[in-house]
Backbone bond lengths (Angstrom), bond angles and torsions (degrees), N, CA, C in turn:
res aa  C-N    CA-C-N  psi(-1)  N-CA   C-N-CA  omega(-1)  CA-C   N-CA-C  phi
1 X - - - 1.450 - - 1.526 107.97 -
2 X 1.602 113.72 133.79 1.895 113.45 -169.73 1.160 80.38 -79.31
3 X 1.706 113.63 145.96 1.213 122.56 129.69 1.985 96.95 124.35
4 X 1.474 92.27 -35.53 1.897 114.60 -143.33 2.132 79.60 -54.95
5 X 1.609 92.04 164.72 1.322 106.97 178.52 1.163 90.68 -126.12
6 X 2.007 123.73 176.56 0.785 137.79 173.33 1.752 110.16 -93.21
7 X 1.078 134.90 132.69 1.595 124.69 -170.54 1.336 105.95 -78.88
8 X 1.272 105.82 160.19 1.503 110.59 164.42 1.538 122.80 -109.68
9 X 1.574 103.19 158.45 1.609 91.85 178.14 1.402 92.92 -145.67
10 X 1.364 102.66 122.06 1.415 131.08 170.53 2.083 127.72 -62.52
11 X 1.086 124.55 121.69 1.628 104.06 160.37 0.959 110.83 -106.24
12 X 1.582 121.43 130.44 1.873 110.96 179.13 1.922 89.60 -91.13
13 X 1.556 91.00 162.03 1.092 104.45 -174.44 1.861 138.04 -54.35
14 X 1.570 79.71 -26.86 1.420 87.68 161.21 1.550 135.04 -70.54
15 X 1.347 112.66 -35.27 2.054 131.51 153.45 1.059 76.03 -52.49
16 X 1.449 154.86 -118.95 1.384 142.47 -59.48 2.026 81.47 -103.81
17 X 1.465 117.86 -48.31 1.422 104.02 173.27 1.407 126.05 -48.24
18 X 1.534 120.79 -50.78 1.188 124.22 -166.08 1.231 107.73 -80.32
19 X 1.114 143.23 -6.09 1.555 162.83 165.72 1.573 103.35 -71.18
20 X 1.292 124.57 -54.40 1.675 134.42 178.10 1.488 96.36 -67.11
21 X 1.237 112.66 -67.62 1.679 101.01 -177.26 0.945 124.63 -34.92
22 X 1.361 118.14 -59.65 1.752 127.93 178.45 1.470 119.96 -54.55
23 X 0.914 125.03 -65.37 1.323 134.24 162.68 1.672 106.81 -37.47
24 X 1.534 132.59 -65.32 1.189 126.96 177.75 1.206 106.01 -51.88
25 X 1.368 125.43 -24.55 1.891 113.37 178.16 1.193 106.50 -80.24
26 X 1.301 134.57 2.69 1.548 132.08 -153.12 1.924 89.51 -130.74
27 X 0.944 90.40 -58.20 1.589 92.26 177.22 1.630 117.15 -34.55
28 X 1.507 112.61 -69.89 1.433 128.27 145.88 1.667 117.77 -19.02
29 X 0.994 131.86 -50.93 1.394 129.65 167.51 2.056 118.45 -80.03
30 X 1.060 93.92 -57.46 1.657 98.99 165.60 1.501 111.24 -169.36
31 X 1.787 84.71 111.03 1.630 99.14 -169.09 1.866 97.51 -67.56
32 X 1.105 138.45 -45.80 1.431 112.13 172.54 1.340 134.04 -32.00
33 X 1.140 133.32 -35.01 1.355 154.60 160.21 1.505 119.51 -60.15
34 X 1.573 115.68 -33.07 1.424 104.62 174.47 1.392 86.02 -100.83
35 X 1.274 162.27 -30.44 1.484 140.54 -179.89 1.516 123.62 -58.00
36 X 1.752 92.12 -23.96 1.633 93.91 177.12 1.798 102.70 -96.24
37 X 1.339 140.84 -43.66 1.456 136.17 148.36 1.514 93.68 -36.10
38 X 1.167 172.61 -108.37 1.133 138.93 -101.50 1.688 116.13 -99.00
39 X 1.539 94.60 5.57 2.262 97.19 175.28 1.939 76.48 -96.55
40 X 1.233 109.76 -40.84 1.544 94.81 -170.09 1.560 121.32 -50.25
41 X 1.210 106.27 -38.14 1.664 125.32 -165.40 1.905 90.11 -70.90
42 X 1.734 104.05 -71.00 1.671 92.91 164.77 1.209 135.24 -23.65
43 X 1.213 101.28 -64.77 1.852 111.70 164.16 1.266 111.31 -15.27
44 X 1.431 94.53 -95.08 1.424 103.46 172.84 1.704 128.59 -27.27
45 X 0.906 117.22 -68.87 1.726 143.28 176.24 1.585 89.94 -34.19
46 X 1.181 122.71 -55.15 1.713 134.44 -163.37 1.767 99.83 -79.06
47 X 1.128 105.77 -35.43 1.730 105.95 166.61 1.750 119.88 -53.61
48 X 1.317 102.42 -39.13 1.342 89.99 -162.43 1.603 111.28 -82.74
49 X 1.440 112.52 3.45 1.428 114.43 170.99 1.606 123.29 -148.00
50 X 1.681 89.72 48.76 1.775 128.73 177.37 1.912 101.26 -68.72
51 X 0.851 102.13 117.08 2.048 106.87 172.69 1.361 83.68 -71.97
52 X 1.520 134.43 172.03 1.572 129.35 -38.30 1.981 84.29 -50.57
53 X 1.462 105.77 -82.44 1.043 122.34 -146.74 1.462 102.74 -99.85
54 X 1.881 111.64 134.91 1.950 113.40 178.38 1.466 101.71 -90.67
55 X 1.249 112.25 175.00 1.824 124.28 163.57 1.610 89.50 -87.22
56 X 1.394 101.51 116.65 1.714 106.65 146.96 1.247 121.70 -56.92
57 X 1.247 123.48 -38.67 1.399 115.73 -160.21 1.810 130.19 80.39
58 X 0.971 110.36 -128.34 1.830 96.96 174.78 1.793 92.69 -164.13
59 X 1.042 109.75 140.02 1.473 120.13 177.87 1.745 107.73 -40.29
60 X 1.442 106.73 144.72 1.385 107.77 -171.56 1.447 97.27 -106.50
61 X 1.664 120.28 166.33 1.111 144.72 -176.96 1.463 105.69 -61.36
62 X 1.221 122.01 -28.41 1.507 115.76 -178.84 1.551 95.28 -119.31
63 X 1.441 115.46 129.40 1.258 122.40 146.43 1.651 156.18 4.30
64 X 1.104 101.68 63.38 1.722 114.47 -160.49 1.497 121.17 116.23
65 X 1.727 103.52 1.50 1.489 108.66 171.42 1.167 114.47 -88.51
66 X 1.541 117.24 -173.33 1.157 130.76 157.98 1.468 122.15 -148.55
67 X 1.144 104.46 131.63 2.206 99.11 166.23 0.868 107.71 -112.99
68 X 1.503 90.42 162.72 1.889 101.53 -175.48 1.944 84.44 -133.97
69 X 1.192 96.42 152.91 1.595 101.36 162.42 1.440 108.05 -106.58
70 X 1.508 90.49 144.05 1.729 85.71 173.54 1.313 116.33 -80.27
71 X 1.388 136.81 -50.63 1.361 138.64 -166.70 1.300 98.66 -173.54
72 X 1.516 110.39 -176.61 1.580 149.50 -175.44 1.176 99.78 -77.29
73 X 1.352 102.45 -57.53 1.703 107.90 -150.89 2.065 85.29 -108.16
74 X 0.659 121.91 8.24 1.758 119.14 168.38 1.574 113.81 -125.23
75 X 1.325 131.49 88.51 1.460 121.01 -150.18 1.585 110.99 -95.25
76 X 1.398 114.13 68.24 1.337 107.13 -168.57 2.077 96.73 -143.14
77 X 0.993 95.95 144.62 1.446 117.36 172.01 1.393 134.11 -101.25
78 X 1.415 125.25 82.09 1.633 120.89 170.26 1.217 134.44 -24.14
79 X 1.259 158.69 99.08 1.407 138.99 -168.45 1.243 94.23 -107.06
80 X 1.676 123.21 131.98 1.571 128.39 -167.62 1.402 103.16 -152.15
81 X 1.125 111.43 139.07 1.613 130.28 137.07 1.784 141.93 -57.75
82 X 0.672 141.57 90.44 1.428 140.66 -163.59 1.301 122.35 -81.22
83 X 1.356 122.82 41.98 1.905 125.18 -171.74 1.420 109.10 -11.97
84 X 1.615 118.80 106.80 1.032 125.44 155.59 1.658 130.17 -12.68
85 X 0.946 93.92 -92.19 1.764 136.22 169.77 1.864 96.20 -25.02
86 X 1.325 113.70 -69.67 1.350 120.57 -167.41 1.546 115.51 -130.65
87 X 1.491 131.01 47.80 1.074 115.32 174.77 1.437 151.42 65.48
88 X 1.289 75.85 -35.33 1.622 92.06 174.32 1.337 136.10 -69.86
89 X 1.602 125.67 138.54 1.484 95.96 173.88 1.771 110.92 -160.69
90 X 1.721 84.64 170.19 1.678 96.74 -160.21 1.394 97.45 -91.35
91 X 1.427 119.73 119.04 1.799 114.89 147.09 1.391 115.27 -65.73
92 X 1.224 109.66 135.41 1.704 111.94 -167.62 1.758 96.21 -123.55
93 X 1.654 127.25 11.03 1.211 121.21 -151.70 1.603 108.49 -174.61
94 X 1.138 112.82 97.32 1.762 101.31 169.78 1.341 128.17 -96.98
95 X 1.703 125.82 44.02 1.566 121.13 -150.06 1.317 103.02 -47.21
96 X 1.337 112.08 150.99 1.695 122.88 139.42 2.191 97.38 -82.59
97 X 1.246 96.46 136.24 1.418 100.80 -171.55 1.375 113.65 -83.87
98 X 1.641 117.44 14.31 1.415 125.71 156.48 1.370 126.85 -90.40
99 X 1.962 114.29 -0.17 1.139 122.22 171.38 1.456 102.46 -118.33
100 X 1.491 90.35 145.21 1.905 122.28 168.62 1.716 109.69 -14.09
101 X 0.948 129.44 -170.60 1.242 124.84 -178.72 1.115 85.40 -112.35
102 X 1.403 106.17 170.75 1.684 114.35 171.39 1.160 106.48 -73.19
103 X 1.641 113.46 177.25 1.325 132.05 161.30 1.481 115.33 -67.35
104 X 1.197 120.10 128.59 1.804 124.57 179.23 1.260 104.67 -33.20
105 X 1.629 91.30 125.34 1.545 107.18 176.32 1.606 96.04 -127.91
106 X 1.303 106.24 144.48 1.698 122.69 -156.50 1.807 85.36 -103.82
107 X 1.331 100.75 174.66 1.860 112.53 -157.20 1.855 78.81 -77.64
108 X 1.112 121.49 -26.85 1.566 105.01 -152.04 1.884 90.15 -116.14
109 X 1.229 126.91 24.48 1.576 140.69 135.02 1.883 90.32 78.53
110 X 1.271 96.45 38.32 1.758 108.30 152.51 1.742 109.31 -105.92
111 X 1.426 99.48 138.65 1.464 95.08 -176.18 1.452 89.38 -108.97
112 X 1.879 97.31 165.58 1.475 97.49 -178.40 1.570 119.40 -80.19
C-alpha cells in the first residue's frame, strides 16, 4: 500500500502498572502461566493495530473508548483509544476482569 505507515500502539502508564501487578501476582503462584498470559495480553495489544485489518474491539463504558477482551483462559480487558486520523492507539487500561472498573477515563486518556 503507497504511502501506508506502520501504526503505533501506545501503553499509558497506568496499563503498563496494572499489567505488572497482575502478572507479578500470578507469577508468584505459577510463573508459567503468567509468561504465557503476558505473550497473550501482547497478542492482543498487537491486534488492535495489525495492517490489512485491526480488532475493533466493542465500545467501552466511557465515551470514545474501547475494550477488547483478551480471552477465556486470559481474564483481562484492554481499555483503548483508536486515533481517528491514523490508526493508532493508546491502551490507557489493562483490567483483570475481577477488578472494579477503572476510574473515568476521557476519549483523549485524561481522567477526571
Amino acid at each position: 500500500m503507497r504511502g501506508a505507515r506502520n501504526r503505533q500502539l501506545d501503553w499509558h502508564p497506568d496499563a503498563i502498572a496494572e499489567l505488572a501487578e497482575s502478572l507479578a501476582w500470578y507469577a508468584q503462584r505459577n510463573p508459567h502461566a503468567a509468561k504465557r498470559m503476558r505473550r497473550v495480553i501482547e497478542d492482543a495489544a498487537q491486534s488492535l493495530i495489525a495492517l490489512p485489518i485491526a480488532v475493533s474491539g466493542r465500545p467501552g463504558l466511557v465515551a470514545g473508548t474501547r475494550e477488547l477482551p483478551v480471552g477465556q483462559k486470559v481474564p483481562f480487558t484492554l481499555i483503548f483509544v483508536r486515533h481517528r486520523q491514523t490508526g493508532d492507539c493508546t491502551i490507557f487500561h489493562c483490567m483483570h476482569q475481577r477488578r472494579n472498573y477503572p476510574d473515568e477515563v476521557h476519549s483523549n486518556g485524561e481522567r477526571d
